[in-house]
N, C-alpha and C positions, 0 to 999 in steps of 0.2 A: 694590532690596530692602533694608528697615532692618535693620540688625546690633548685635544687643545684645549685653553683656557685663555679667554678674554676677557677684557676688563671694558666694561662699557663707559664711558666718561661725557657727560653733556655740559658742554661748556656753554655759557652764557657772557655774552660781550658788554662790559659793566663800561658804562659814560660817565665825565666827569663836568665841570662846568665849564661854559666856553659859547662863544658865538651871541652873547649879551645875554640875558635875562630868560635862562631857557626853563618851558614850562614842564618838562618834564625828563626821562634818564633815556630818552632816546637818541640816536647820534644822527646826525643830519649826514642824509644819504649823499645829497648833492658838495656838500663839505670834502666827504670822504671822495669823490671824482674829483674835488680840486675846481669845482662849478658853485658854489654855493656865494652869491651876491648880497645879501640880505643883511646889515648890522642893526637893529641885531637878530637874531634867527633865534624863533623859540626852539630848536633844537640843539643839541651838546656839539659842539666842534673841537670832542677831546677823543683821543679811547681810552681815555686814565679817569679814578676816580679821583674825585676833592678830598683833599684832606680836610678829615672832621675835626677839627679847633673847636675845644669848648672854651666859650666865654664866660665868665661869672657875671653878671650884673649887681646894681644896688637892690633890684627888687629879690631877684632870689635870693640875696643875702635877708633879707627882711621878711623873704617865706621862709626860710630855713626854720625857724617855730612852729612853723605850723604842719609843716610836713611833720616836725616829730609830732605833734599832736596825732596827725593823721594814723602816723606807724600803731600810735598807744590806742588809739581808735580802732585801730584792726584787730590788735592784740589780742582788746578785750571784746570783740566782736562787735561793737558800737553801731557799726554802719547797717546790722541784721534787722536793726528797728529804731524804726524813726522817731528822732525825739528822745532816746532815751538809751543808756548802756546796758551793754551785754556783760557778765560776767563770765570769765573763763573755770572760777570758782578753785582759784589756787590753794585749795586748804594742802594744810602738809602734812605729810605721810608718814606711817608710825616707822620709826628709827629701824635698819635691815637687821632680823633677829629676834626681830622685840616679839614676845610671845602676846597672840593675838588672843584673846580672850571668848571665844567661838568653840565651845563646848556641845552645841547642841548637834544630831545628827543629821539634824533638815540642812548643814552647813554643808554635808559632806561633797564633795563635786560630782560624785553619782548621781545627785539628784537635778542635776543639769542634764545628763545623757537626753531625757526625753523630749527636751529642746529643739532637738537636729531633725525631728518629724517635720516639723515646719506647721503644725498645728498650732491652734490657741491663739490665731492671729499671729504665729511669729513665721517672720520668711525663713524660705529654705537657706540652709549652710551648706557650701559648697567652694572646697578649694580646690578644688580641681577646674579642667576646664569646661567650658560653661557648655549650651546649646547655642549653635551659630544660626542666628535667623537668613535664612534664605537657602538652606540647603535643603529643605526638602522641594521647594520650588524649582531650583536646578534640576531633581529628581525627576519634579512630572516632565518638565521641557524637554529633559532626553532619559528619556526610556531607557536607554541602554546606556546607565551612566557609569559601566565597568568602563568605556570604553571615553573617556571624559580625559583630557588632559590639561590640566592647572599650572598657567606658570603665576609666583609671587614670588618679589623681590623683598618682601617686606620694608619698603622704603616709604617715607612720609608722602601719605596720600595714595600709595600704589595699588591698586584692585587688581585682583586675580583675573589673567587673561581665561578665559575657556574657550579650547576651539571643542565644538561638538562633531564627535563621528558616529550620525545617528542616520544609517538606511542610507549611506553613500561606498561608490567602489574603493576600493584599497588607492588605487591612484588619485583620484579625486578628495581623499582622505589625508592623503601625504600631502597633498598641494595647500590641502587648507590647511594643515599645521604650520608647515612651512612660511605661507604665508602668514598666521595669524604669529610665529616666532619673528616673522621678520618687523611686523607691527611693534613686539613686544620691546625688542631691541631699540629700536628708535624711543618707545616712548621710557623706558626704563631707568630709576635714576642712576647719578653717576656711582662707579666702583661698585654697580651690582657684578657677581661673579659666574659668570655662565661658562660651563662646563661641557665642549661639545666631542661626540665621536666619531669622526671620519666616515659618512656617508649615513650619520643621523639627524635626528632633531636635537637642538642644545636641551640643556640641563640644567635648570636654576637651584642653583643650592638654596635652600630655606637658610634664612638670616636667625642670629642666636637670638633669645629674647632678651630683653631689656630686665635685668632682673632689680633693679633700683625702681621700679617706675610702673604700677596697673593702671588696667587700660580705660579710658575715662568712657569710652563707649561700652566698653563690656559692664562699668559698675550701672549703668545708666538702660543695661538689656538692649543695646542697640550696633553692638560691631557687628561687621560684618564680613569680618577677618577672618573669623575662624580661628584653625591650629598658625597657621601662616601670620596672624596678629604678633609682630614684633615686641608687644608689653603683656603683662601677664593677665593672664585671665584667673584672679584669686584674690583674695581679701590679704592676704599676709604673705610672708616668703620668709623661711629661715627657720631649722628647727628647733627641736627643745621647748613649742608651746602649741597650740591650737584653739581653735574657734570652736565654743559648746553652742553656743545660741547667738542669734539676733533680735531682741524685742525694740519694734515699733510701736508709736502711741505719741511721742511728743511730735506736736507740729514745728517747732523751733526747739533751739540749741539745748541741748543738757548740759546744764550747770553745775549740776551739783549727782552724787553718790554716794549712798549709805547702807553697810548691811547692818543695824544694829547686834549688837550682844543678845543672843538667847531667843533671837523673833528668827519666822522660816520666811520674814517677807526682804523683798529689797524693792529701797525709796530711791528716786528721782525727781529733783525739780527740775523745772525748765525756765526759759524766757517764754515760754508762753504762758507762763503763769500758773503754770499747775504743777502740782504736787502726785505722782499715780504711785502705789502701790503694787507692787509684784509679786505674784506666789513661786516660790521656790522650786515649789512641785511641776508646776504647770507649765512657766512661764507667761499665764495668762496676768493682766493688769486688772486686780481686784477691786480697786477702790481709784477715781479721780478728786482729787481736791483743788478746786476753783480759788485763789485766793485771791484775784483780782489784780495782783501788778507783777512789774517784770524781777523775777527769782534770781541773783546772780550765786548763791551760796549755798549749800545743804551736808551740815554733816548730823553724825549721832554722839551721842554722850549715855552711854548704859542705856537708858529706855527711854532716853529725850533723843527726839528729834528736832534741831534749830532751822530756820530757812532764814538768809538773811535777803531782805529785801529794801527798798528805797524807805531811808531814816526809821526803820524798823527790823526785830529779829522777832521770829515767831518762835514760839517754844511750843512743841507740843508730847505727852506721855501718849506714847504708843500704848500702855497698858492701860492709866487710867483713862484716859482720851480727854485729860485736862489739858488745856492749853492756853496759852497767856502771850502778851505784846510789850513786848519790850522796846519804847519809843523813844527816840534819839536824833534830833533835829541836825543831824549827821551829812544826809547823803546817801548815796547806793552804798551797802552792806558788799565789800566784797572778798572778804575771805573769812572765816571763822575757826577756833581752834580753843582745846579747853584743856587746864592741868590746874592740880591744885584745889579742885573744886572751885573755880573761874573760869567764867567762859569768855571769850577775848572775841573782837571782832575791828576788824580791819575800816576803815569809810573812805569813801569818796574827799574827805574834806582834810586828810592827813592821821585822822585822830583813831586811836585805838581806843576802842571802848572796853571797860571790865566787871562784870559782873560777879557778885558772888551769892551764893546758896544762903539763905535763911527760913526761919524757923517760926520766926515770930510775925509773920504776913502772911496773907491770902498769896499773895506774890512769893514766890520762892526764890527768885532773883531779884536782888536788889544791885541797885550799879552803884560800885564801890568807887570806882575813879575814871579818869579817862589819861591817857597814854598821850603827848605831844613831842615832838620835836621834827616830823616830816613835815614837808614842806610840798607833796605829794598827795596824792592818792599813794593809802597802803593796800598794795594788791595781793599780799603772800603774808601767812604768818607760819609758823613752826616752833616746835617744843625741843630742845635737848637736855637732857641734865636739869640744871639751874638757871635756863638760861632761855626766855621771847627771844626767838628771831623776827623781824615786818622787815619787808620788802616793798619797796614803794617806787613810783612813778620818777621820783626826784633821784632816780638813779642810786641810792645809798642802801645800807642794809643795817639795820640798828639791831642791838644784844641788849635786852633788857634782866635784871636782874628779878627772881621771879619771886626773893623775900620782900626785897623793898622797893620794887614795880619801878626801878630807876632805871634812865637808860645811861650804862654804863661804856660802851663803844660803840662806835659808827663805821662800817667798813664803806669806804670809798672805790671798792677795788672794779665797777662797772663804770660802764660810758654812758649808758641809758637805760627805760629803766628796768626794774627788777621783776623779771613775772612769776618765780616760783623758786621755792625751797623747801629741801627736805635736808632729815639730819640721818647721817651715817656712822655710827661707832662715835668716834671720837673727831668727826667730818661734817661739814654743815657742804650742804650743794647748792649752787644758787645757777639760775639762767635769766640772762639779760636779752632787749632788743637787740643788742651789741653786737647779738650772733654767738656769744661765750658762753662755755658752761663752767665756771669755774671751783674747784674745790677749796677749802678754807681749813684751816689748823689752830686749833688754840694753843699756841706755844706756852703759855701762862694763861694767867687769870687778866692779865693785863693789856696781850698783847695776841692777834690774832693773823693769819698769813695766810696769800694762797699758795698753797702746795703744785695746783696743775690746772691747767688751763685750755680746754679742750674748743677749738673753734666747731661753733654748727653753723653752718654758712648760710642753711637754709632757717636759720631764725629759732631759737628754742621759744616753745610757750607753756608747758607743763611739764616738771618735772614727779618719778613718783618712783618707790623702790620697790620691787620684790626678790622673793629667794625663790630658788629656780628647785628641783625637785632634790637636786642633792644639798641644798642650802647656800648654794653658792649665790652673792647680790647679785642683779642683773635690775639696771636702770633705764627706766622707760619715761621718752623721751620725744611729747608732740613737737610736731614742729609746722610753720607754717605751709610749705606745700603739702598739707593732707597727708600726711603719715607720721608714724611713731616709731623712733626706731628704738632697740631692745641693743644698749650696750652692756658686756660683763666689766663688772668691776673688781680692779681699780685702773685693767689694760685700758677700759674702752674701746676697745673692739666689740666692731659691732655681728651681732651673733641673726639678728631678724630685721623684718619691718614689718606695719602695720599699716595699711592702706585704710580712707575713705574717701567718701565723696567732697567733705566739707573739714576743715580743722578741727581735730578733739581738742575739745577746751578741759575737758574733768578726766579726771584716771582716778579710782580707786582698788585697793587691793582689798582681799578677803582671806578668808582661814583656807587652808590645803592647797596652796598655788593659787587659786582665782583671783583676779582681776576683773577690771570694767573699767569700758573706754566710751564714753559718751561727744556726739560731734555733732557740729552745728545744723545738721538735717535733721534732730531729733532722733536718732537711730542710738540705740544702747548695746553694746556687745560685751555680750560675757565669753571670759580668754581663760586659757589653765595652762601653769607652766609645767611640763611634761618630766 
């Protein structure tokens, strides 16, 4: 039996300019007979298209400011609420290795399991593929739906033909496939591959999926694709980690993540203002705290929890449930980091604030100094060794020395500006708007280099590190089109990704592989590296 294979191809007759002042990309019919009198004729009298010449003018030389504004405006998710910035909450992440200090067994990631119920208010988890809405409705239409034939190209826009053979004769049945194949053909897009056999009906091959790419209708409960959906139906792709839970509760972006030392709860702040509480056991959200303005920051320090907010950081003792306002006519709070028994906090207005522990006040933080030399918003801070890393807006990266709070070098090594870092062994990692990720070496005490320079084309916005189950780093890695991808290190090769709806702004890791990825819908997901 001979078996053919066609390639179906729809070509489309593309217009160029032509016949004066033409209103739109259609080609003047009367043109093409060699009849068209009309100068000038709102229609094209080319079959070629213009060549696109981009011009620079003075004015977009003069936005050219302002667009970077706008990029650093998205960055930090600015445009989510009016009036006022979003934080992405770039706190930096404990060094790959560094023994986590998570003793307790409410830590253990077993007590995630009961999560994937989808009780206690948390949606269901599910990576696999989803329930296709509209199939059972095909069901009742044809009764006899063994007998149902589906063609799908899986091509942009393309819907599943069904010819139904429900209570018609065998002949009458051929005609209408036939015919409803010959519909399919014409409407199909180009270099779909249909597959036919010499006195059959063709044969559409299902298209591979798009394994880079979920499907924005399926996170949204609304394809209607099905298996035949060309993008995946799954929150993640790639092995060596999995989804324990989803907790829902914040109505806006999650900012911040913290599992304190020795508690079975875990904290989130948001831009919405609040502060919830999570039980370990449950996944239920035990406790709401209202604080009244927008949260870009939230980490722990032993049994303090900090929240930084607009020219203020909240401190609060999760045990004793004292808590105190440390006020600073600053700006938005938007990163925070503590060594030393000082706690550091990044502003809106370039300036690092520093606090330290005392003894002798109602106040147990007193602010020791303030940090100057950006010219920026500092968006990122980080701890290594001896040595403040801030990361700021003004594109540079400063190494402060952490005896005599001096800043001792300035890496110029980005183009724009700095949104996160973490430190690696003997490696500091930064990611810029630049689209770069690039790695840094201290050759000396004096002089500092980048080692490697990894393009992310699709924009990095947080970076964070964890160690995978044999210990090996693996760097997780938001980026602006809604996903996180999971490079190993130091190949970069990338091993996964992590799908949402909206850009993770926070990543935090946890004792026994777990993780949390918090994204601008409010949605909180706890990850465990396998």
């Amino acid at each position: 039996m001979e078996i053919k294979t066609l390639t179906v191809r729809n070509h489309t007759r593309v217009g160029g300019r032509g016949g004066g002042s033409a209103k739109n990309n259609a080609v003047c019919y009367f043109w093409k007979e060699g009849k068209c009198n009309r100068n000038p004729c709102r229609f094209l009298h080319t079959d070629f298209p213009a060549l696109s010449v981009y011009h620079r003018n003075f004015k977009q030389s003069q936005a050219s400011k302002d667009q970077l504004k706008k990029r650093l405006k998205y960055a930090l998710g600015e445009n989510n609420r009016a009036g006022s910035l979003e934080d992405k909450s770039n706190k930096s992440s404990p060094s790959f290795g560094e023994e986590l200090p998570r003793n307790c067994p409410l830590y253990s990631a077993k007590n995630w399991s009961v999560l994937k119920t989808g009780s206690h208010g948390l949606e269901g988890v599910n990576d696999q593929e989803s329930y296709c809405p509209g199939a059972e409705d095909l069901q009742r239409k044809c009764p006899d739906h063994n007998n149902v034939m589906v063609l799908s190209a899986g091509g942009d826009g393309s819907e599943d033909r069904i010819a139904q053979n429900c209570n018609v004769s065998a002949t009458d049945a051929e005609g209408l496939k036939r015919i409803t194949v010959h519909k399919y053909i014409e409407d199909s897009p180009k270099d779909t591959v249909i597959s036919t056999t010499e006195g059959s009906v063709p044969e559409v091959e299902t298209p591979r999926k798009d394994q880079r790419k979920a499907c924005e209708q399926w996170m949204s409960d609304s394809c209607v694709e099905g298996k035949g959906c060309q993008y995946l139906h799954s929150w993640f792709q790639g092995v060596g980690f999995s989804m324990l839970a989803k907790l829902s509760g914040h109505s806006e972006a999650v900012s911040g993540i913290a599992l304190p030392s020795g508690s079975d709860k875990l904290y989130s702040g948001s831009t919405d203002g609040t502060v919830r509480v999570w039980d370990c056991h449950t996944g239920q959200s035990v406790r709401v705290m209202n604080l009244g303005d927008v949260i870009r920051s939230l980490i722990s320090v032993g049994s303090w929890v900090f929240i930084g907010m607009p020219n203020v950081v909240k401190a609060w003792n999760i045990q004793t449930e004292a808590d105190f306002s440390l006020h600073e006519q600053v700006g938005q709070v938007y990163a925070m980091t503590a060594a030393r028994d000082m706690l550091f906090a990044g502003a809106q207005n370039g300036v690092i604030l520093v606090w330290k522990g005392s003894t002798e006040s109602k106040n147990p933080f007193q602010l020791a100094t303030s940090l100057e030399g950006h010219s920026g918003t500092v968006t990122c801070l980080a701890v290594g060794a001896k040595w403040l890393y801030s990361g700021s807006a003004d594109s540079t990266i400063r190494v402060w020395d952490l005896d005599t709070l001096q800043c001792i070098h300035t890496l110029n090594g980005h183009a724009d500006a700095v949104m996160s870092l973490i430190c690696w062994n003997h490696h500091l990692l930064s990611c810029s708007l630049d689209q770069t990720v690039k790695v840094w070496f201290a050759t000396d005490e004096s002089h500092f280099e980048v080692t490697y320079t990894h393009d992310e084309y699709h924009g990095a916005l947080v970076l964070c590190g964890v160690n995978d189950a044999a210990t090996k780093p693996v760097l997780l890695c938001s980026c602006s089109d809604n996903s996180v991808r999971l490079y190993e290190l130091p190949s970069f090769s990338e091993r996964g990704r992590i799908f949402s709806k909206q850009v993770v702004r926070t990543i935090q890791v946890g004792p026994d592989g777990l993780f949390f990825t918090g994204d601008g819908t409010g949605l909180l997901n706890v990850w465990k590296m396998d």
